[in-house]
C-alpha positions, 0 to 999 in steps of 0.5 A: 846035644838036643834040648829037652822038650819043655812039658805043656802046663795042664789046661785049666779047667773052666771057672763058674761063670766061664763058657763053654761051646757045645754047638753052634750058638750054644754054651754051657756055663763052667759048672754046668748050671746055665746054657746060653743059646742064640735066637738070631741076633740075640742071647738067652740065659737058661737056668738048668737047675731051676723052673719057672712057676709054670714048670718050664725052663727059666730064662733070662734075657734077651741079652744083645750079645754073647758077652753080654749073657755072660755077663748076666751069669752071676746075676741070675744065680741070686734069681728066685723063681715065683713058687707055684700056688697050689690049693691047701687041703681042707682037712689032714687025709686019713692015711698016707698016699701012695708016693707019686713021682715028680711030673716030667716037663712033657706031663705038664703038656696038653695031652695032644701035644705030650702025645707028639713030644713022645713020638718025636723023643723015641723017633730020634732015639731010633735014630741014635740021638743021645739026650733026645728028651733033653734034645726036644725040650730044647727045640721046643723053647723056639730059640733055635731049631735045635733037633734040626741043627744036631741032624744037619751036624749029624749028616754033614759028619757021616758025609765027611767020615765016608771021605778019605783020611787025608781028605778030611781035615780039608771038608771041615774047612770048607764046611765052616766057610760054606757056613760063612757064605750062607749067613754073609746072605743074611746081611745084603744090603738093599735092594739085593736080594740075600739068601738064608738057610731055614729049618722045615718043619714036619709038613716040609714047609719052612718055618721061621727059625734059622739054621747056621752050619758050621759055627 
């Protein structure tokens, strides 16, 4: 008589300070309040329900290893950041103002530069970008080339889901190991030459920040 099959205990969800991949060199701590991200050999914390006194994403770090920024989590949640000084008014106003909504992060930009984050959000909605304002202010921080490395994903799936099903399995593989392959260049030892995979930036020239594909 065949034994009954034993049920899988539910997983667990993820405590505060755990993490959790989204992407390549990305995480989200359990409870969704901190990101970790990787800027070529080294870690930073992002605070995503805090500012600094410049209305910027607050930032802790570097941190050697993705280890150690996790282990930096408790801490940065005890972290006040420098209230922004603002003038006092010289006398009380005559009546009340107009309620003004809370200034974006792209409102506090230089108007040129908020003018070139504008176009950019809506060509990548255009695109099909979920979270694309969230998507460029990520990529603005300069830690990793975040709008390239999700359009490199992108691509890679669609080539791959143009495959057939039972081919599919085998492109993530080969994907993943490609990737190994490119950052394995990174580490030639001298005098070799090694090889590297770069993002481009609008001018199709390279720029410094590094793309790795596949995890």
């Amino acid at each position: 008589m065949p034994t009954a099959k034993t049920k899988k205990a539910p997983k667990k969800p993820p405590e505060a300070d755990d993490l959790v991949r989204e992407t390549a060199g990305n995480y989200v701590s359990g409870d969704g309040r901190f990101e970790v991200r990787q800027s070529d050999t080294t870690w930073y914390v992002v605070d995503r329900e805090q500012t600094n006194e410049f209305g910027q994403e607050l930032i802790h770090g570097p941190f050697g290893s993705l280890k150690a920024a996790k282990a930096g989590m408790p801490g940065a949640r005890d972290v006040k950041p420098l209230l922004r000084s603002r003038p006092r008014p010289t006398k009380a106003p005559d009546k009340k103002e107009p309620h003004k909504p809370k200034p974006t992060w792209i409102d506090l930009l230089p108007r040129d530069e908020a003018a070139e984050v504008r176009k950019l959000i809506r060509t990548l909605e255009a695109e099909g970008i979920e979270n694309a304002d969230a998507l460029a202010r990520r990529d603005r921080q300069g830690l990793l080339p975040a709008i390239a490395s999700t359009l490199l994903e992108r691509r890679l799936a669609a080539e791959i889901d143009d495959l057939p099903e039972k081919d599919r399995a085998l492109a993530r593989k080969l994907v993943t190991r490609l990737g190994g392959v490119i950052s394995a260049g990174e580490r030639v030892a001298d005098p070799l030459p090694g090889w590297a995979l770069y993002e481009v930036g609008p001018g199709r020239e390279p720029t410094r920040r590094r793309l790795r594909l596949g995890g």
